[in-house]
Structures are given as structure tokens and as C-alpha cells.
C-alpha positions as CSV (number, residue, x, y, z in Angstrom):
1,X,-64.9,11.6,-55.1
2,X,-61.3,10.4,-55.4
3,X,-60.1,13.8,-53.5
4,X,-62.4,13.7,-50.6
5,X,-62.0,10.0,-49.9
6,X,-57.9,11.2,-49.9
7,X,-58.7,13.4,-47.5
8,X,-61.0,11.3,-45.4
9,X,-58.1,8.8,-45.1
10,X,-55.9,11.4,-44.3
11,X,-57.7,12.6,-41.3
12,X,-58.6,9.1,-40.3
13,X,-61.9,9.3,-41.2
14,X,-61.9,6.7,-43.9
15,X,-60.1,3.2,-44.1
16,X,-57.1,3.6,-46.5
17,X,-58.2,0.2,-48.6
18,X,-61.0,1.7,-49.7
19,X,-59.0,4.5,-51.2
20,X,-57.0,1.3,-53.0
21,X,-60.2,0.4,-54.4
22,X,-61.1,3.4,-55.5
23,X,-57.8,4.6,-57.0
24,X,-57.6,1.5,-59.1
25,X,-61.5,1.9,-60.3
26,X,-60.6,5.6,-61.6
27,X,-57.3,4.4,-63.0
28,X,-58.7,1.3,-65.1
29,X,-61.7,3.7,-65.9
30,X,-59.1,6.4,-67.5
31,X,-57.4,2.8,-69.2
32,X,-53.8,3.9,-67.0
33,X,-52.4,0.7,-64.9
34,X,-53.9,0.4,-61.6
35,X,-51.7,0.6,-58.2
36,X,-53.3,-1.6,-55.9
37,X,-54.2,-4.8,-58.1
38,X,-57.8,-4.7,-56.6
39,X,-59.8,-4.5,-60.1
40,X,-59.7,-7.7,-62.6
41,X,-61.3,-8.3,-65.8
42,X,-62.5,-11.4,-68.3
43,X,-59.8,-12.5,-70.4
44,X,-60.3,-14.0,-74.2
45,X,-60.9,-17.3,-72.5
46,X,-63.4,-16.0,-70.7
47,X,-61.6,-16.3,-66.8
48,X,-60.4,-13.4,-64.4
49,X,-57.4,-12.1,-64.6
50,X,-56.2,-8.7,-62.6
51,X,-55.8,-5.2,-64.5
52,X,-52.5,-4.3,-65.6
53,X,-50.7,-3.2,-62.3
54,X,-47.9,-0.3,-62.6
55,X,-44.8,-1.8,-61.1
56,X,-46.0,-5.2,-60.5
57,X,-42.5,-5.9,-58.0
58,X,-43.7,-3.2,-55.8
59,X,-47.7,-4.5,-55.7
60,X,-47.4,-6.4,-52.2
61,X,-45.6,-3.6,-50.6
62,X,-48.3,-0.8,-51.7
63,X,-51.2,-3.3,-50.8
64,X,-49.8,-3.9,-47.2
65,X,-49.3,0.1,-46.9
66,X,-53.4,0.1,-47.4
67,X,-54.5,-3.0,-45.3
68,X,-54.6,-5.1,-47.9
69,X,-53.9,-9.2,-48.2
70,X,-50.8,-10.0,-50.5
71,X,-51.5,-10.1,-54.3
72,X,-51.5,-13.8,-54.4
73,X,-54.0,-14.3,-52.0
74,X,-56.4,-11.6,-52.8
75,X,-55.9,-13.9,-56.4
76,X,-56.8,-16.7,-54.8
77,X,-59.7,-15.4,-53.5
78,X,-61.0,-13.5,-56.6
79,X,-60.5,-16.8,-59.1
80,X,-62.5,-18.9,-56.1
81,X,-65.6,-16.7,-56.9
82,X,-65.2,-17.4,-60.7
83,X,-66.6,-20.7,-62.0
84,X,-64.3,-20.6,-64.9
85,X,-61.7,-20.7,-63.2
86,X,-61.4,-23.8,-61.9
């Protein structure tokens, strides 16, 4: 599915954060750092924390090449969903 959704976005026939999604699904699936930041987990503690992310310096400019909010926001926004987390 990863390849067609590529190629959807390539010909404009798919919205390129949905390929972030995606890519970062497969990657955390195959335990290899995601790209995009868009996939968390439960820490030890029991509240969200992101994936490890590849090149964490680089995050905010691959997420605004896809469409996506900054890192710290899209944080914001996953961590307001979690009750632990306050």
C-alpha cells in the first residue's frame, strides 16, 4: 500500500500527509525511526510520548514539506487527548 499511496501523491491524487502517516506506521511497524513524528506510544509511566524520529533537527522541515503542523504542536495536540498527561 505504501507504493501506491507514493504514487497517488505523486500524481496528485492523494494528500501528501497521509503518505507521512503512513510512512511512519510502516516504519515503527518494521521497529526503524519514523520520519514524520506522526506515530507515538505509552511510555513506562504510562503517558504518550512520540516514536523515535530519524533526524529529529530536520522533523519540522519534513512535516511542513507534507502539510503538516510543527512537531510541537501536533505534541500539544496528541498529549491533550491523553488523560495522563496532564
Amino acid at each position: 500500500m505504501l507504493g501506491l499511496l507514493q504514487d497517488a501523491v505523486a500524481d496528485g491524487e492523494a494528500l501528501p500527509r497521509h503518505l507521512a502517516y503512513l510512512t511512519d506506521r510502516v516504519r515503527v511497524a518494521t521497529d526503524e525511526p519514523q520520519v514524520y513524528g506522526t506515530q507515538y506510544i505509552k511510555a513506562p509511566d504510562g503517558k504518550l510520548q512520540p516514536y523515535t524520529v530519524a533526524e529529529p533537527e530536520l522533523l519540522d522541515a519534513r512535516r511542513a514539506a507534507m502539510g503538516l503542523e510543527s512537531a510541537a504542536e501536533y505534541d500539544r495536540r496528541m498529549r491533550g487527548r491523553d488523560p495522563e498527561a496532564v
